[in-house]
Biopython code that builds the backbone (N, CA, C, O; Angstrom):
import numpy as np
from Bio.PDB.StructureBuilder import StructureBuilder

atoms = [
    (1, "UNK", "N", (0.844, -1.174, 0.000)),
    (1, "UNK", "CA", (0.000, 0.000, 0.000)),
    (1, "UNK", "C", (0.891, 1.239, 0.000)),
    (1, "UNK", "O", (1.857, 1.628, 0.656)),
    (2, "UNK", "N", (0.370, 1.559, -0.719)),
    (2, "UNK", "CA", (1.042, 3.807, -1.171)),
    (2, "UNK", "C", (0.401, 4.416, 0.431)),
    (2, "UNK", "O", (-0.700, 4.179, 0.929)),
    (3, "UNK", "N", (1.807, 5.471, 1.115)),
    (3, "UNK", "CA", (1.645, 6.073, 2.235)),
    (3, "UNK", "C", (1.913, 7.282, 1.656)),
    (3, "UNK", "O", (3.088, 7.547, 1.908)),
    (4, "UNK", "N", (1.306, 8.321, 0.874)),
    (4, "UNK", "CA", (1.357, 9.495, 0.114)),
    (4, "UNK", "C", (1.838, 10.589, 1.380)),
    (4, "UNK", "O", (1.311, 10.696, 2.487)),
    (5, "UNK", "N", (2.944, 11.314, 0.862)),
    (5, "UNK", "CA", (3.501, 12.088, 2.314)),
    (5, "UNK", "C", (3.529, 13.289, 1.313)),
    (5, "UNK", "O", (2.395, 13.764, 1.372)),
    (6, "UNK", "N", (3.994, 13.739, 0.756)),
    (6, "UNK", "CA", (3.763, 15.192, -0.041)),
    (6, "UNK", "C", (2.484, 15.211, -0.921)),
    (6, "UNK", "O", (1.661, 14.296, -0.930)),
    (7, "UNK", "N", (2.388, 16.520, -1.773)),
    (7, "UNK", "CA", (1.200, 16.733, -2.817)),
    (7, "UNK", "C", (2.038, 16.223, -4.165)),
    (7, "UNK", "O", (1.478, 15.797, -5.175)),
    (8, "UNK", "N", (3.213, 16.321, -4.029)),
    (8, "UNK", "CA", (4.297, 15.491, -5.196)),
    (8, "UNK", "C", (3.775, 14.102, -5.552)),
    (8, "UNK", "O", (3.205, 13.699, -6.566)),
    (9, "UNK", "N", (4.048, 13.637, -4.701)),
    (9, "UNK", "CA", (3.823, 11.750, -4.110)),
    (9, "UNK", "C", (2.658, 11.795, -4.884)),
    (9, "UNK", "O", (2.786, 11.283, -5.996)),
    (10, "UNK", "N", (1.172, 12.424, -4.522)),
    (10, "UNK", "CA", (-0.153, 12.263, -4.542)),
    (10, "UNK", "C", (-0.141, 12.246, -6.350)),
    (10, "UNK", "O", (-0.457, 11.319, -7.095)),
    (11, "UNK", "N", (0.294, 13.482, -6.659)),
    (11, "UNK", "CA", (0.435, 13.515, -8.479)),
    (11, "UNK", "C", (0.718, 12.363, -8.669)),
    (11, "UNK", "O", (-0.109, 11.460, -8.798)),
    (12, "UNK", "N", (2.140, 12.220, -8.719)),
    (12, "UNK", "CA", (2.887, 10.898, -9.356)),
    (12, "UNK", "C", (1.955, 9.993, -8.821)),
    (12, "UNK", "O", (1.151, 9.886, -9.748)),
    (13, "UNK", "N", (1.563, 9.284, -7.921)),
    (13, "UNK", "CA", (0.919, 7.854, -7.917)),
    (13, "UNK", "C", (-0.824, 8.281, -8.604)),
    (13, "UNK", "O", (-1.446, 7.298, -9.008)),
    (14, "UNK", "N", (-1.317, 9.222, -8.683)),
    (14, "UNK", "CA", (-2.322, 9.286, -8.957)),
    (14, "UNK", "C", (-2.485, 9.411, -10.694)),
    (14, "UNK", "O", (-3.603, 9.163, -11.145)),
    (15, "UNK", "N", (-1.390, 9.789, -11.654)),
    (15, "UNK", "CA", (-1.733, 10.151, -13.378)),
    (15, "UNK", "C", (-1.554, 9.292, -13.764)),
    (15, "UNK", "O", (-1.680, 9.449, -14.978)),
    (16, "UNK", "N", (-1.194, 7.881, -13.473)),
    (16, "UNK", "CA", (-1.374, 6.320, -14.556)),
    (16, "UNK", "C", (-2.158, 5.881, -13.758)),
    (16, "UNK", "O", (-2.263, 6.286, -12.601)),
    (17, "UNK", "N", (-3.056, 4.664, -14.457)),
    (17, "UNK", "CA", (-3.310, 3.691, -13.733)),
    (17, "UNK", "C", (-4.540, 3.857, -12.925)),
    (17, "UNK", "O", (-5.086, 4.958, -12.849)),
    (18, "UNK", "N", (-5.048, 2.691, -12.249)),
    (18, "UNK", "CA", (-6.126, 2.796, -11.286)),
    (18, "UNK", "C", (-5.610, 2.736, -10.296)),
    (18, "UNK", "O", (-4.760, 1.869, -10.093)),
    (19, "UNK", "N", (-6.070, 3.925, -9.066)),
    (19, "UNK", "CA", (-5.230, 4.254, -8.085)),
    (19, "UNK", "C", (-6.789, 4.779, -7.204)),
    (19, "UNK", "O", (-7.701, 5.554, -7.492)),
    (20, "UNK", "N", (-6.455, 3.807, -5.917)),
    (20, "UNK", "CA", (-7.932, 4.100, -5.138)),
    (20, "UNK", "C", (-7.329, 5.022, -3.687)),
    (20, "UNK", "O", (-6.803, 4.292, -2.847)),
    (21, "UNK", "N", (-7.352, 5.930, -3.478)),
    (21, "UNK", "CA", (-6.986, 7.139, -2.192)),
    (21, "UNK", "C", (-7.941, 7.409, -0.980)),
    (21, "UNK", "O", (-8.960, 8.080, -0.813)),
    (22, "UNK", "N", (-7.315, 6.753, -0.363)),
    (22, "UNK", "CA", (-8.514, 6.976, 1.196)),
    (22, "UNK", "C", (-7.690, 8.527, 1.759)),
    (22, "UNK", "O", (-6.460, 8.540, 1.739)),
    (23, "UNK", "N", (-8.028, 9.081, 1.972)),
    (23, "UNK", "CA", (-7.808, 10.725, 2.829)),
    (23, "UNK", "C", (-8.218, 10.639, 4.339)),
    (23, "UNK", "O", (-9.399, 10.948, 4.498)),
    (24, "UNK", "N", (-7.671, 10.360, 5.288)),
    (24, "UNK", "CA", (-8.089, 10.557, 6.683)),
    (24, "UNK", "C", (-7.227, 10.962, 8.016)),
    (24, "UNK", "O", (-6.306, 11.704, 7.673)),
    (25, "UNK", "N", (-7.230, 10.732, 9.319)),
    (25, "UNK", "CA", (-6.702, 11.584, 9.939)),
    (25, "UNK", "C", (-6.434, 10.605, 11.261)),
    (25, "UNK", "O", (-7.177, 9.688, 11.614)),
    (26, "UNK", "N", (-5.573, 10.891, 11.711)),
    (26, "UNK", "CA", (-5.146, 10.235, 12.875)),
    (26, "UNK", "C", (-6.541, 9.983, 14.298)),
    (26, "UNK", "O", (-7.022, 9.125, 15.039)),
    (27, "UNK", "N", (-6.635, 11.320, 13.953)),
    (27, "UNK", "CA", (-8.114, 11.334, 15.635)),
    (27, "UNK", "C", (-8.844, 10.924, 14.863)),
    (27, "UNK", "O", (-7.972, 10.115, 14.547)),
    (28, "UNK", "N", (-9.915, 10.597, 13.994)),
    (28, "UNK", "CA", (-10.541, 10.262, 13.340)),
    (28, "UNK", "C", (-11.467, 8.717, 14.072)),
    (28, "UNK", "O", (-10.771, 7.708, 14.188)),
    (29, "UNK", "N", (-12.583, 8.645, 14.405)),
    (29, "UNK", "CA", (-13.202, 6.875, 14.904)),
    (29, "UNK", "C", (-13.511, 6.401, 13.906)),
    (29, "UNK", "O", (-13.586, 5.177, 14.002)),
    (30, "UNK", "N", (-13.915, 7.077, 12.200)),
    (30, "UNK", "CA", (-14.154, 5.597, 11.472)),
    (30, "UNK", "C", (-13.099, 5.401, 10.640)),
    (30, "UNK", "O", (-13.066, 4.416, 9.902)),
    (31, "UNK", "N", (-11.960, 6.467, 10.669)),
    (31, "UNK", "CA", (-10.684, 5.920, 9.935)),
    (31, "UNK", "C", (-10.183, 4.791, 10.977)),
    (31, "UNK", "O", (-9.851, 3.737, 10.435)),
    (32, "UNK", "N", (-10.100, 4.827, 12.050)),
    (32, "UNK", "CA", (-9.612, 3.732, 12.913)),
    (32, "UNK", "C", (-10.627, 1.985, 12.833)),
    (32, "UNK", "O", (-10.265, 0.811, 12.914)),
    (33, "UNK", "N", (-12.003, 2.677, 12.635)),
    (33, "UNK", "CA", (-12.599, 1.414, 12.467)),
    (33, "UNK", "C", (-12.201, 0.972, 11.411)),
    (33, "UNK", "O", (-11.756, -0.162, 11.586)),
    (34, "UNK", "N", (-12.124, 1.349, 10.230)),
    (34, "UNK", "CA", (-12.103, 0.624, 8.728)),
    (34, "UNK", "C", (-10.055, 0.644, 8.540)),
    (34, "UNK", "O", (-9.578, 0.160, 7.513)),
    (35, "UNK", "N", (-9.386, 1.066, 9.315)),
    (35, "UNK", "CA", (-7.957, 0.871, 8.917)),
    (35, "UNK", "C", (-7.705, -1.130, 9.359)),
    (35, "UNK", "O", (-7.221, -2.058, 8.711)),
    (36, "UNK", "N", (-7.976, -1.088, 9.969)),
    (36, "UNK", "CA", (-7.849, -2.941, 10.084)),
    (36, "UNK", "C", (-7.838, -3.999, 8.645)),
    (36, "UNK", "O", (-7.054, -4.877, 8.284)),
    (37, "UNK", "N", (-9.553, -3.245, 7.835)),
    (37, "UNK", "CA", (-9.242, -3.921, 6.630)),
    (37, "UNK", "C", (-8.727, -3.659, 5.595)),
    (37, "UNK", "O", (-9.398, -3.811, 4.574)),
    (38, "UNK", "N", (-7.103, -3.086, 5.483)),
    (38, "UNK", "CA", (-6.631, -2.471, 4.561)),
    (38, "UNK", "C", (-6.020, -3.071, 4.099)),
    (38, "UNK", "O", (-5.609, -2.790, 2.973)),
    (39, "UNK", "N", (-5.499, -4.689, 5.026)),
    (39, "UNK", "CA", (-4.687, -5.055, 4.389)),
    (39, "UNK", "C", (-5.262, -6.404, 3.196)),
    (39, "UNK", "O", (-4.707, -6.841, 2.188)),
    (40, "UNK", "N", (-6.443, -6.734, 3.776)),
    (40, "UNK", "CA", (-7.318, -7.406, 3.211)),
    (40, "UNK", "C", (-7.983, -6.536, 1.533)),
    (40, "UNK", "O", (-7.949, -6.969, 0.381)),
    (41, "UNK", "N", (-8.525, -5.233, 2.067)),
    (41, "UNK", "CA", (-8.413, -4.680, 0.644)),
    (41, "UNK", "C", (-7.982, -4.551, -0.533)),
    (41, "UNK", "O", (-8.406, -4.529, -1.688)),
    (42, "UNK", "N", (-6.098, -4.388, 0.593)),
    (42, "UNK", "CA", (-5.117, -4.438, -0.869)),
    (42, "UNK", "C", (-5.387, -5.647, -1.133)),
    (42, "UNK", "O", (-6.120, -5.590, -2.120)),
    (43, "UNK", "N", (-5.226, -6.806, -0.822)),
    (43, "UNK", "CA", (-5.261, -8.225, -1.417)),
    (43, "UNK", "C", (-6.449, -8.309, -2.413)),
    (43, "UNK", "O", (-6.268, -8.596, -3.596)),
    (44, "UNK", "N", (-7.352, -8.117, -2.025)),
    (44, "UNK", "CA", (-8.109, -8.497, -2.940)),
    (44, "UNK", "C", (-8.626, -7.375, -3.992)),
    (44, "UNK", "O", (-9.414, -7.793, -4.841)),
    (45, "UNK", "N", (-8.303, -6.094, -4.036)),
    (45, "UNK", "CA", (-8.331, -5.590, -5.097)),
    (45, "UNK", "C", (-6.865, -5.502, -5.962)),
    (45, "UNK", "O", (-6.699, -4.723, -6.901)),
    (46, "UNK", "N", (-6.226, -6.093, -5.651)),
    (46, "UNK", "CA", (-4.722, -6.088, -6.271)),
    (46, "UNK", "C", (-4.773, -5.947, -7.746)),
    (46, "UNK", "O", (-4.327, -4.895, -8.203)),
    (47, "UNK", "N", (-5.207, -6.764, -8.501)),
    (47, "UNK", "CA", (-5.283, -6.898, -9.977)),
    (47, "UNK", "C", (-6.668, -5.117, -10.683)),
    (47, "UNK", "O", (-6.748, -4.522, -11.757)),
    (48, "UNK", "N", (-7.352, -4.989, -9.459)),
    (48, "UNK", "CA", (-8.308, -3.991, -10.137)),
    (48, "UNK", "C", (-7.295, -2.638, -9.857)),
    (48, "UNK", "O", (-6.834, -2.140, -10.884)),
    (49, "UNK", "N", (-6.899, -1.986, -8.535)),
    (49, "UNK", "CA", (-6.251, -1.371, -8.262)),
    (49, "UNK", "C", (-5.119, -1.015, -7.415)),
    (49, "UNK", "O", (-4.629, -1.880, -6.690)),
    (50, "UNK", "N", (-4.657, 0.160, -7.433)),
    (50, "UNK", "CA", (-3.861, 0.358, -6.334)),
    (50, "UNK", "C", (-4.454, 0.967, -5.189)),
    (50, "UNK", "O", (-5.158, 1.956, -5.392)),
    (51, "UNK", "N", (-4.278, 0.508, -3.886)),
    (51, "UNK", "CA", (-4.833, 0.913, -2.880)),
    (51, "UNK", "C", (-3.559, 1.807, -2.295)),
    (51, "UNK", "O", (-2.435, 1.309, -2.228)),
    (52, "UNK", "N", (-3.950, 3.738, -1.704)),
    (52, "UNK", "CA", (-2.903, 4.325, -1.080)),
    (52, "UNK", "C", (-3.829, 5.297, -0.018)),
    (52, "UNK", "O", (-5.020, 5.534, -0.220)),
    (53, "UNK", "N", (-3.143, 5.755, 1.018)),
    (53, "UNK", "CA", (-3.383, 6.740, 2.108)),
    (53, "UNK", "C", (-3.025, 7.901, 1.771)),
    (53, "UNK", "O", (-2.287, 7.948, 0.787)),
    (54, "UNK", "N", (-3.382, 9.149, 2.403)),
    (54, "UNK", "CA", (-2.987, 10.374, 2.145)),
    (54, "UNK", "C", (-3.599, 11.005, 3.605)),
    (54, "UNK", "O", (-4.786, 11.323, 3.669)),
    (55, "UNK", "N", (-2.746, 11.147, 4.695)),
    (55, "UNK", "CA", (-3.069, 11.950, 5.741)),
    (55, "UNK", "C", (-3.543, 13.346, 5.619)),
    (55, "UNK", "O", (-2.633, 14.174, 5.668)),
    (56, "UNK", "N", (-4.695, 13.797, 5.479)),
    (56, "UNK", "CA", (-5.522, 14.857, 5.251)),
    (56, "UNK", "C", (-4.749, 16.181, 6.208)),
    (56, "UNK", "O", (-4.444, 17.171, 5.544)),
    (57, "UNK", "N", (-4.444, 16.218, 7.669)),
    (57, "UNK", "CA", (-3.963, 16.836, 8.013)),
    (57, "UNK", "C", (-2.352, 17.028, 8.089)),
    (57, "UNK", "O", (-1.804, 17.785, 8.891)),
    (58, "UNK", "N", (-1.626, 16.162, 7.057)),
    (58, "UNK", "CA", (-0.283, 16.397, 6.640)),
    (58, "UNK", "C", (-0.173, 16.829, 5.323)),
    (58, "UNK", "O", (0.913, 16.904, 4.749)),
    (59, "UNK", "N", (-1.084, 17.074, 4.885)),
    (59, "UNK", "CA", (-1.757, 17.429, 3.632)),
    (59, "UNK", "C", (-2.645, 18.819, 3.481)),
    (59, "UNK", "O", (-3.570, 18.758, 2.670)),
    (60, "UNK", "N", (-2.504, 19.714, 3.988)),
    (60, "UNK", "CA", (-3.700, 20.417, 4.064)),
    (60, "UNK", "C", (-3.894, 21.340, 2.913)),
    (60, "UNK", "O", (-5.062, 21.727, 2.934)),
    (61, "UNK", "N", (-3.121, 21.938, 1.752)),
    (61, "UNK", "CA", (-2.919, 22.141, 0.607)),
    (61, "UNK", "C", (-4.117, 21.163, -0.089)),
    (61, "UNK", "O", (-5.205, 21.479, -0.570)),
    (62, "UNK", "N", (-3.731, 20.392, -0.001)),
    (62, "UNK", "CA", (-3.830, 18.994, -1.262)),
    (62, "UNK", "C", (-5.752, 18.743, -0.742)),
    (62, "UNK", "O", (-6.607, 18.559, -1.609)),
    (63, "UNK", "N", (-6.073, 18.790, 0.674)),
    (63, "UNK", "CA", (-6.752, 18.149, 1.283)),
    (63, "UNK", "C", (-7.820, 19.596, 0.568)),
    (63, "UNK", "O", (-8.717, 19.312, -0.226)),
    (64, "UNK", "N", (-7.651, 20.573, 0.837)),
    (64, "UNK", "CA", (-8.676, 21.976, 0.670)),
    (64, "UNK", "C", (-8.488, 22.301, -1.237)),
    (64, "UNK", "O", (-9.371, 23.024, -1.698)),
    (65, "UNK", "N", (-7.769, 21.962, -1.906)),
    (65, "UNK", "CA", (-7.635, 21.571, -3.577)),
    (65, "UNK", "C", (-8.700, 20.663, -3.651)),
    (65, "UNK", "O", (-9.616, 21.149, -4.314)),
    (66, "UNK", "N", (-8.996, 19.293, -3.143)),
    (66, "UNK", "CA", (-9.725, 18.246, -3.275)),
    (66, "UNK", "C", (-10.986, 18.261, -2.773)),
    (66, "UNK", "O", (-11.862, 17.448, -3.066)),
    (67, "UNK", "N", (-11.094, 19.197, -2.001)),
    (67, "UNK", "CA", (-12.532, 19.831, -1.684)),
    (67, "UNK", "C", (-12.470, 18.484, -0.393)),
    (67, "UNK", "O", (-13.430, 17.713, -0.379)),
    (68, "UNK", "N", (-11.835, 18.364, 0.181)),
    (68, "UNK", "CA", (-11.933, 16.938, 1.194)),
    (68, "UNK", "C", (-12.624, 17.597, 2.360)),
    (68, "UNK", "O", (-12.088, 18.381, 3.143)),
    (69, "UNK", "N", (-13.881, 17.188, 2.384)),
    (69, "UNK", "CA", (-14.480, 18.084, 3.582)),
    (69, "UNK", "C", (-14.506, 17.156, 4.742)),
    (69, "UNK", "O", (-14.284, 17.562, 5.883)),
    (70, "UNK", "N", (-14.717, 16.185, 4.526)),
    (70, "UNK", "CA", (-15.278, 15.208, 5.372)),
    (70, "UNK", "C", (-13.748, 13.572, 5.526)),
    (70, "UNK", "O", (-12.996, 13.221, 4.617)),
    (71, "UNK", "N", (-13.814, 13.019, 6.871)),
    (71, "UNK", "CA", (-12.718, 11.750, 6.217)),
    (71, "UNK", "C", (-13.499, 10.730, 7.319)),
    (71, "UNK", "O", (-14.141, 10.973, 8.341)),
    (72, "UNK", "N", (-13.206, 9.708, 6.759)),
    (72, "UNK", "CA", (-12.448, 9.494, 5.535)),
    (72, "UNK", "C", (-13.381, 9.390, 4.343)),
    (72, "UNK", "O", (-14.578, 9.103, 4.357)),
    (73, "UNK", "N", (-12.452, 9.733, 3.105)),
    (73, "UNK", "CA", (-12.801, 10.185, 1.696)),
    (73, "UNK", "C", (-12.062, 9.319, 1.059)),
    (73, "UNK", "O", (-10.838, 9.435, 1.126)),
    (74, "UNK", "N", (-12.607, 8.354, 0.366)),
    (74, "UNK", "CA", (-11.868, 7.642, -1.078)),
    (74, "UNK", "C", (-11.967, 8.379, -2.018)),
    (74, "UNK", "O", (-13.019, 9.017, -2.001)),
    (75, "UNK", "N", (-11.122, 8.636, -3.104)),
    (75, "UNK", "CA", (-11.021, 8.740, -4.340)),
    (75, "UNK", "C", (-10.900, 8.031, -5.391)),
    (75, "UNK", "O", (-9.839, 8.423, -5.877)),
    (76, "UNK", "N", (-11.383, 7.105, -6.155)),
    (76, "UNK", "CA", (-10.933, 6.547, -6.973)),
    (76, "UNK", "C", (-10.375, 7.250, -8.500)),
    (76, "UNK", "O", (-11.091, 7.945, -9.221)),
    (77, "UNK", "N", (-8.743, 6.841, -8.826)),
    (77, "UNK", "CA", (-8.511, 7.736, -10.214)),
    (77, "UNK", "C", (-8.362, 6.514, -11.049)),
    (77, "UNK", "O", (-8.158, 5.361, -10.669)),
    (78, "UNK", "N", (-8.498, 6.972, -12.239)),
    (78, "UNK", "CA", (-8.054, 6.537, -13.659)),
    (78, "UNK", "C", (-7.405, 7.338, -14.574)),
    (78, "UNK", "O", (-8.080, 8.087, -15.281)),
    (79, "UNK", "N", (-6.204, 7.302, -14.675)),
    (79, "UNK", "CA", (-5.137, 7.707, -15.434)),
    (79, "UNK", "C", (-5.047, 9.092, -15.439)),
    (79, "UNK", "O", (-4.744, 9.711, -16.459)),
    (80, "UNK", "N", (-5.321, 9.696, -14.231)),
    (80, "UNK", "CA", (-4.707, 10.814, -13.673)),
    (80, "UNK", "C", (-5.937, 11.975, -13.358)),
    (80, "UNK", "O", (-5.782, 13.036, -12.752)),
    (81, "UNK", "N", (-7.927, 11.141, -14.303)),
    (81, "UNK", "CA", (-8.767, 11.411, -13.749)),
    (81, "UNK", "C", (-9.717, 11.043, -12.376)),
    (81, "UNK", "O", (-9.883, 9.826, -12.284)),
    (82, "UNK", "N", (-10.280, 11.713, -11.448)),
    (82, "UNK", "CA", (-11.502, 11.054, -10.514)),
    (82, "UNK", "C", (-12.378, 10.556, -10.992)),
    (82, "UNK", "O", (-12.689, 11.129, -12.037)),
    (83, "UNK", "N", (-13.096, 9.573, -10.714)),
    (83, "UNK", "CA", (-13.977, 9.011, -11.629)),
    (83, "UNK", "C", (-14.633, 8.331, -10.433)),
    (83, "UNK", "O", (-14.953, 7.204, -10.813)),
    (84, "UNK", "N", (-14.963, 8.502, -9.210)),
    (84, "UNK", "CA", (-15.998, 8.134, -8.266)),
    (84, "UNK", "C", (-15.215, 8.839, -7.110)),
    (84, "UNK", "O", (-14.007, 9.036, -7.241)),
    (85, "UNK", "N", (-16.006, 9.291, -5.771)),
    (85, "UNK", "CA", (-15.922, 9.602, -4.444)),
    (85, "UNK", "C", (-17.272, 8.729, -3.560)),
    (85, "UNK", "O", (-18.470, 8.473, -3.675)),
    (86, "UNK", "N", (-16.069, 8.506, -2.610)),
    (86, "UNK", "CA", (-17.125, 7.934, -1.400)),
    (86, "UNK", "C", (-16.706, 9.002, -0.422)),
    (86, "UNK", "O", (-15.509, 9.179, -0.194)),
    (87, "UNK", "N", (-18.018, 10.014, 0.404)),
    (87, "UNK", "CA", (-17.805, 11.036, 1.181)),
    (87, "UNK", "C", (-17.653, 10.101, 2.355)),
    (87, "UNK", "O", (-17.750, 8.882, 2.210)),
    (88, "UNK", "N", (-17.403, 10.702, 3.575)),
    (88, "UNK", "CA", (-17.218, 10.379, 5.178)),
    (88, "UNK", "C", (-19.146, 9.784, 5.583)),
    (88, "UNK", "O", (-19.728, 8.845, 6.126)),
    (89, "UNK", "N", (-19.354, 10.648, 5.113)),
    (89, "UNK", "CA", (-20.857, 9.671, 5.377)),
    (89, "UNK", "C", (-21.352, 8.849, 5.193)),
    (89, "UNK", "O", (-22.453, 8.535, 5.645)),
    (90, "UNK", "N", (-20.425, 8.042, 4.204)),
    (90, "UNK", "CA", (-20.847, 7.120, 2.918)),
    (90, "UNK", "C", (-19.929, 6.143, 3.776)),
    (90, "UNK", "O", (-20.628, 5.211, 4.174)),
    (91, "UNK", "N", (-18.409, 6.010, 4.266)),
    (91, "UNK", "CA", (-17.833, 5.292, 4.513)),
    (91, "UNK", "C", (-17.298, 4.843, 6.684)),
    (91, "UNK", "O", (-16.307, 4.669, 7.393)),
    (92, "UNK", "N", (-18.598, 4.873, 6.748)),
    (92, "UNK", "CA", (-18.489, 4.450, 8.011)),
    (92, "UNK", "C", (-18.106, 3.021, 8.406)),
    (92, "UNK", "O", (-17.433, 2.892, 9.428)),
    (93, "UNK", "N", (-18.453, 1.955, 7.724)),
    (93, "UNK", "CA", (-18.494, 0.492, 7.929)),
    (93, "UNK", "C", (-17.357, 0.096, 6.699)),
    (93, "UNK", "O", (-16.744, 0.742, 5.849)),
    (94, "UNK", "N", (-17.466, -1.803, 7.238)),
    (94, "UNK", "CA", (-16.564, -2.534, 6.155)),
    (94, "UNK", "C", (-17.350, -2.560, 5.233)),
    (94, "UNK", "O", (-16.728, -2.211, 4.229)),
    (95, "UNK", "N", (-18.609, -2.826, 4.939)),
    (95, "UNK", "CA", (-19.617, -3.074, 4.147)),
    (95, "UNK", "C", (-19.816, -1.710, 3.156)),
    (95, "UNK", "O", (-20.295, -1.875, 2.034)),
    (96, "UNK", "N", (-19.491, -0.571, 3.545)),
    (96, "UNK", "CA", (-20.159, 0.384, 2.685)),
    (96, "UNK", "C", (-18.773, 0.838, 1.954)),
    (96, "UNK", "O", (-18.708, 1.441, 0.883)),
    (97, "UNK", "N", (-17.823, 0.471, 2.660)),
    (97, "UNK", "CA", (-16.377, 0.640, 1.839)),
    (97, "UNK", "C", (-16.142, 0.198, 1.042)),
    (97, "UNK", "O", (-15.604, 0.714, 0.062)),
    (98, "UNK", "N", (-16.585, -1.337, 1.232)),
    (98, "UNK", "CA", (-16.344, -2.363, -0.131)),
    (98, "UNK", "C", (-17.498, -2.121, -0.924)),
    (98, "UNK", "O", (-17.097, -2.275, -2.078)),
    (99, "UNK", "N", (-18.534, -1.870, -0.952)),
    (99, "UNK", "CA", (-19.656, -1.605, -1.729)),
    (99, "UNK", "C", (-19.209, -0.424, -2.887)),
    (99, "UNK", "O", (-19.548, -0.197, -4.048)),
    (100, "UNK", "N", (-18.446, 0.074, -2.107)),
    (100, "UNK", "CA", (-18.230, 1.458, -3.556)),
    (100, "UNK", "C", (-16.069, 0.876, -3.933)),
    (100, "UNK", "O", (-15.415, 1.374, -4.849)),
    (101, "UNK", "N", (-15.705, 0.182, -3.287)),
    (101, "UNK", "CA", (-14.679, -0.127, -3.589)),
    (101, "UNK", "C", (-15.041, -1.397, -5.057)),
    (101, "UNK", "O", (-14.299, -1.517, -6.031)),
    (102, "UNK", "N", (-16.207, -2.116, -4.853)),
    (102, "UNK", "CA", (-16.296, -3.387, -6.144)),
    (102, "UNK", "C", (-17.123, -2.387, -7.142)),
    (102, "UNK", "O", (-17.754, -3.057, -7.960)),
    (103, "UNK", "N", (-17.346, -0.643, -7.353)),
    (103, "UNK", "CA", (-18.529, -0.725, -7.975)),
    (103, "UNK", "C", (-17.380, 0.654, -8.432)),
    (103, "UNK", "O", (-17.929, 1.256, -9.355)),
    (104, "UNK", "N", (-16.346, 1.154, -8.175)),
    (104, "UNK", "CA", (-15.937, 2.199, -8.047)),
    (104, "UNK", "C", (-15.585, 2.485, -9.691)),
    (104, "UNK", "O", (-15.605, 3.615, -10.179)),
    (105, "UNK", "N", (-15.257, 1.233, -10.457)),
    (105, "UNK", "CA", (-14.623, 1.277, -11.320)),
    (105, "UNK", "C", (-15.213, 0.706, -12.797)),
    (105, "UNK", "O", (-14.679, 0.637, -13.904)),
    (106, "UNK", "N", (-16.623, 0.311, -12.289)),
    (106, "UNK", "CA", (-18.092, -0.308, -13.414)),
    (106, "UNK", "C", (-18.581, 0.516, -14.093)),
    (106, "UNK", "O", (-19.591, 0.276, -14.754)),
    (107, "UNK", "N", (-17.996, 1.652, -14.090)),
    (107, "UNK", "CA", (-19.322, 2.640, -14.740)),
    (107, "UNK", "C", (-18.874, 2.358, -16.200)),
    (107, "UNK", "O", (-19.500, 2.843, -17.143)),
]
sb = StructureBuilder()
sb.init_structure("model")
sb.init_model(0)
sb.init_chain("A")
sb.init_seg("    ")
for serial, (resi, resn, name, xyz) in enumerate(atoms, 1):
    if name == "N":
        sb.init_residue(resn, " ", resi, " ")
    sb.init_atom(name, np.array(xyz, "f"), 0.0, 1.0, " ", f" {name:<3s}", serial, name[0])
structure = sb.get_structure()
């Protein structure tokens, strides 16, 4: 898994490729609930995408560019476009993560 530490990092892993970006924050209770299945995520989306982090408040440039109001926030890109968001409201559970994580990339 991608640990995105600059707005550099975020470019480069984000303009090829399918590249899925969770945005969240250390104090945060449902980034802590849903960080457990990350590693399970990467596994099984391996072949669809890349799974990476981007600490919103080590980020705060990048985080207020992205309109990131809420975390945690997935992004899903394709070749350097967004092409789905799951807001903080949307991603409280394992269930509603993976729901837009298998559907992120069907349209």
């Amino acid at each position: 898994m991608l640990h995105l530490k600059s707005n550099d990092e975020y470019r480069n892993a984000t303009k090829e490729g399918r590249v899925m970006v969770e945005f969240y924050a250390g104090w945060c209770p449902d980034c802590s609930r849903i960080e457990p299945y990350f590693d399970e995520w990467e596994q099984k989306y391996a072949s669809e995408f890349t799974l990476a982090r981007a600490n919103r408040d080590e980020l705060p440039d990048l985080g207020e560019e992205l309109q990131i109001l809420g975390i945690p926030t997935f992004i899903a890109y394709e070749n350097g476009q967004e092409v789905a968001r799951l807001f903080s409201r949307d991603a409280k559970s394992k269930e509603q993560v993976e729901a837009f994580l298998d559907s992120a990339y069907q349209k």
